[in-house]
C-alpha positions as CSV (number, residue, x, y, z in Angstrom):
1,X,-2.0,-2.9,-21.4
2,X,-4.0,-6.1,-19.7
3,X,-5.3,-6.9,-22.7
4,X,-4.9,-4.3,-26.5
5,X,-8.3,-3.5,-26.6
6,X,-7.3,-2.2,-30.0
7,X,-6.4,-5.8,-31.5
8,X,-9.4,-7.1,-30.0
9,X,-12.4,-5.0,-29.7
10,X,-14.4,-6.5,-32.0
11,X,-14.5,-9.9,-29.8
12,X,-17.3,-9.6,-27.5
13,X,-15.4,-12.6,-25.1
14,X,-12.0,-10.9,-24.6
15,X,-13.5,-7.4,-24.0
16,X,-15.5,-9.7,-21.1
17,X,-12.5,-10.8,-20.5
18,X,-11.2,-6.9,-19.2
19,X,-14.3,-7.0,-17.2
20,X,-13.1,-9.2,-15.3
21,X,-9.7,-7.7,-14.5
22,X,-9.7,-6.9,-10.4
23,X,-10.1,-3.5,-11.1
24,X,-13.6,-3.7,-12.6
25,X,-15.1,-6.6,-10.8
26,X,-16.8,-4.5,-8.0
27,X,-18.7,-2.3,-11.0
28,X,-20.2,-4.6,-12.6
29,X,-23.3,-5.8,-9.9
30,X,-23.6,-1.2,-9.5
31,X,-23.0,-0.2,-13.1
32,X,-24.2,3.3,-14.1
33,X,-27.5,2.5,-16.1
34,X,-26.6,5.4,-18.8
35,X,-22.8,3.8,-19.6
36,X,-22.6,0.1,-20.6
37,X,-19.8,-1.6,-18.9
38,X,-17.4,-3.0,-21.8
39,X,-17.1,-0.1,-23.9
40,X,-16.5,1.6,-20.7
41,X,-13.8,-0.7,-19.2
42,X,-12.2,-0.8,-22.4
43,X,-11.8,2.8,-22.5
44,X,-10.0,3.2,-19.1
45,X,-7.6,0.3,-19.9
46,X,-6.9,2.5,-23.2
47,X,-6.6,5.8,-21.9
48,X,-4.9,4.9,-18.6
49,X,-2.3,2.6,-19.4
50,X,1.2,3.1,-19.3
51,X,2.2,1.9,-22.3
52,X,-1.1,2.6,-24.7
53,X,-0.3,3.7,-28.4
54,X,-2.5,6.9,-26.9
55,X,0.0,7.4,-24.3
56,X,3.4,7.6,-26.4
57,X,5.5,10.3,-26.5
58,X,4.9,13.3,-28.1
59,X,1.6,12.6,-26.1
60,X,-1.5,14.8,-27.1
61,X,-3.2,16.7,-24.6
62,X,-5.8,15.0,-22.0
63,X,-9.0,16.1,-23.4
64,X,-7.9,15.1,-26.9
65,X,-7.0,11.4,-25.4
66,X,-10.7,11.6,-24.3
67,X,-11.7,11.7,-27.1
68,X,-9.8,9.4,-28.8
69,X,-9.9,6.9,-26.8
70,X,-14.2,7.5,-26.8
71,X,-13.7,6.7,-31.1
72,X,-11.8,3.6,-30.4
73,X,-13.8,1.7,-28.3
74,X,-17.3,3.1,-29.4
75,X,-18.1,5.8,-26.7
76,X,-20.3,8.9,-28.1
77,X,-17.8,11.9,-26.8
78,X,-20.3,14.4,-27.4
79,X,-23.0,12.4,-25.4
80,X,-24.1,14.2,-22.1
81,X,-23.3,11.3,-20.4
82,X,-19.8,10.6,-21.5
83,X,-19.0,14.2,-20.9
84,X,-20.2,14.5,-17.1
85,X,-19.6,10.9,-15.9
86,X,-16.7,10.4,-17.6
87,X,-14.6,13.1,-18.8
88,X,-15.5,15.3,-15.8
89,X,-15.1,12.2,-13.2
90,X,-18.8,13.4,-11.7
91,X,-19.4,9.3,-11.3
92,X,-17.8,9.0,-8.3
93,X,-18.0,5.0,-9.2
94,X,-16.0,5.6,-12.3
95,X,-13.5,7.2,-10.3
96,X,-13.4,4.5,-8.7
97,X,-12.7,2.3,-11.4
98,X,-10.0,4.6,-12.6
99,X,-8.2,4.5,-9.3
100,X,-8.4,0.8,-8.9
101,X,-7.5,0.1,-12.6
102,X,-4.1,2.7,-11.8
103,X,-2.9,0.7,-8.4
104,X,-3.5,-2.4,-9.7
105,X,-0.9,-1.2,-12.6
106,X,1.8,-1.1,-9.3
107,X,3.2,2.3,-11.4
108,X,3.6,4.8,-8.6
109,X,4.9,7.7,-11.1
110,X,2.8,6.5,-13.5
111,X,-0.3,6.8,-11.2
112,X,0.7,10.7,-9.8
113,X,1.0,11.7,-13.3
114,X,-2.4,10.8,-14.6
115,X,-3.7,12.3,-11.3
116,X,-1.7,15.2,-11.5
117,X,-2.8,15.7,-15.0
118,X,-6.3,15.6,-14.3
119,X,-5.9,18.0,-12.1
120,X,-4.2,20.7,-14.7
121,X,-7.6,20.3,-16.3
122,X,-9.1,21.4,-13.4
123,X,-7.3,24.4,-12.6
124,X,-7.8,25.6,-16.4
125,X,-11.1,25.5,-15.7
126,X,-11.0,27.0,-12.8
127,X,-9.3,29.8,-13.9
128,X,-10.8,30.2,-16.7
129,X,-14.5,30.7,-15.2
130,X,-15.0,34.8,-15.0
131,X,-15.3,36.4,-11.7
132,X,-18.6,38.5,-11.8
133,X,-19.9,41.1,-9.0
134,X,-21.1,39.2,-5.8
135,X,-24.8,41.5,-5.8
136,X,-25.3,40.4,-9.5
137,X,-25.1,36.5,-9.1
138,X,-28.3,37.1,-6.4
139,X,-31.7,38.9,-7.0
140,X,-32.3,41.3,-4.3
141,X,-35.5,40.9,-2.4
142,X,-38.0,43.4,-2.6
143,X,-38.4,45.5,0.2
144,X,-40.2,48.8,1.0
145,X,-37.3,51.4,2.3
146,X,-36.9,54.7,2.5
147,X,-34.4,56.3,-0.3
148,X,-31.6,56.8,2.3
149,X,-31.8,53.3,3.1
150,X,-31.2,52.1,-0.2
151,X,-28.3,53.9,-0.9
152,X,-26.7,52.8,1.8
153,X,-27.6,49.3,1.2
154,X,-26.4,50.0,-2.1
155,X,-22.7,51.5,-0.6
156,X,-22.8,48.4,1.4
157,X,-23.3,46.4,-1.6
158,X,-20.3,47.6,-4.1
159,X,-18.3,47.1,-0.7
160,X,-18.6,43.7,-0.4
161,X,-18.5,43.5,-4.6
162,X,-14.8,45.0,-4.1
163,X,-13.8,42.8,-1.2
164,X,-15.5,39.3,-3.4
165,X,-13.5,40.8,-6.3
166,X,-10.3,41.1,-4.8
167,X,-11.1,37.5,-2.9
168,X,-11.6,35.9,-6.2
169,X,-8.9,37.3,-7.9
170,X,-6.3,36.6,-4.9
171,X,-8.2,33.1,-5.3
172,X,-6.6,32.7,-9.5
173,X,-3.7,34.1,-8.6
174,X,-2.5,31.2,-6.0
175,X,-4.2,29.0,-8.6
176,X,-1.7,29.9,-11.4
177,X,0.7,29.5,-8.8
178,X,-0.2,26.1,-8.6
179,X,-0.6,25.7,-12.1
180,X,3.6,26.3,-12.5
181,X,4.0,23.9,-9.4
182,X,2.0,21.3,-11.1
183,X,3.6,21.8,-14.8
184,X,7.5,21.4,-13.1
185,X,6.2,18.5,-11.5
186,X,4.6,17.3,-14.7
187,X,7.8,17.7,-16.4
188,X,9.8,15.9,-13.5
189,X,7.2,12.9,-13.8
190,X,7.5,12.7,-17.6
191,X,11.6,12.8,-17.5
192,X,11.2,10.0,-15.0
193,X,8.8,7.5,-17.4
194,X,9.8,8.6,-20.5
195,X,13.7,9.3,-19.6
196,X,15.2,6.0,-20.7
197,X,13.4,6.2,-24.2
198,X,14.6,9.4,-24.7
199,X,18.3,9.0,-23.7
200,X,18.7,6.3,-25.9
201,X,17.3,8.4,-28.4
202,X,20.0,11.1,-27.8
203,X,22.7,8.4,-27.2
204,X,21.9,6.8,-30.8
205,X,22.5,10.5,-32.2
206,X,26.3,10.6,-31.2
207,X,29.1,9.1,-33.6
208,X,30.1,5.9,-32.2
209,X,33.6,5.5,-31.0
210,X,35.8,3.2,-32.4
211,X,38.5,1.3,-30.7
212,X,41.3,4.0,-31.7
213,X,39.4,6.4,-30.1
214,X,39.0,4.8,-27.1
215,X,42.7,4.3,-26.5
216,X,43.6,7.6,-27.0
């Protein structure tokens, strides 16, 4: 990290200090009004750094980073704020922040797997959101018609209900597709950073050789 906002977050003058990092310096004269800007910069350098304690292999799941990383440097996660502006990225100048913070780390891999990550949330979520009947998401006006009429509107209506249905559903299936797209990728990205830690794991595992064995 620029700066372990672990060590020093009790100093008011180095947490300035991470303000001040490129990343951040366009934020500060538009700062959202409902997040105060050190807490918040000190979370994105904890949360998005390549080589945070929250970012160590086995690494916990996204959300749960969230939220540890809200503890740590004295964010509310369960405030309404936190949640929309910056666990669901809806600040599109915290975004913004994020992005800049992840270039100016020069970690290509680094950067594609925290986006790629985000955007595994996204497709849970996505998928997760029920597909309801088309007719019963809008009111129908009230109109004067003759019986036939309405039960033709009505035919009409559970045709298009079918046709949304089938839509929608077509809709989660290509999004699991993605989902396994984005998991191998995931995994690929992972194998890449974290390879060299782990093959020296495995390599410390094997008997060493000694000089006989190597002459035989």
């Amino acid at each position: 990290m620029i700066i372990d906002v672990l060590k020093y977050k009790a100093n008011p003058f180095l947490i300035r200090a991470i303000a001040e990092h490129p990343a951040f310096t366009n934020y500060k004269a538009d700062q959202e009004q409902s997040l105060p800007l050190e807490p918040l910069v000190s979370y994105i350098v904890l949360l998005y750094s390549k080589d945070s304690i929250l970012n160590k292999k086995p690494m916990p799941p996204l959300a749960q980073r969230r939220r540890m990383a809200c503890h740590e440097v004295g964010l509310d996660p369960n405030d309404e704020n936190v949640k929309s502006l910056v666990f669901d990225l809806e600040s599109e100048k915290v975004r913004e922040m994020i992005l800049d913070y992840l270039i100016s780390l020069n970690e290509y891999l680094w950067e594609e797997r925290t986006i790629l990550e985000a955007q595994i949330q996204e497709n849970h979520k996505l998928r997760l959101k029920p597909i309801k009947n088309k007719t019963a998401q809008a009111p129908k006006k009230k109109k004067k018609k003759e019986e036939e009429d309405l039960e033709d509107e009505e035919d009409k209506d559970r045709e298009d209900d079918d046709k949304y249905l089938l839509e929608a559903s077509d809709k989660k299936s290509k999004l699991t597709d993605h989902f396994e797209k984005y998991y191998n990728l995931l995994k690929k990205y992972d194998a890449e950073i974290f390879g060299d830690h782990e093959n020296v794991k495995e390599s410390l595992k094997q008997p060493r050789k000694t000089l006989e064995d190597m002459a035989k």
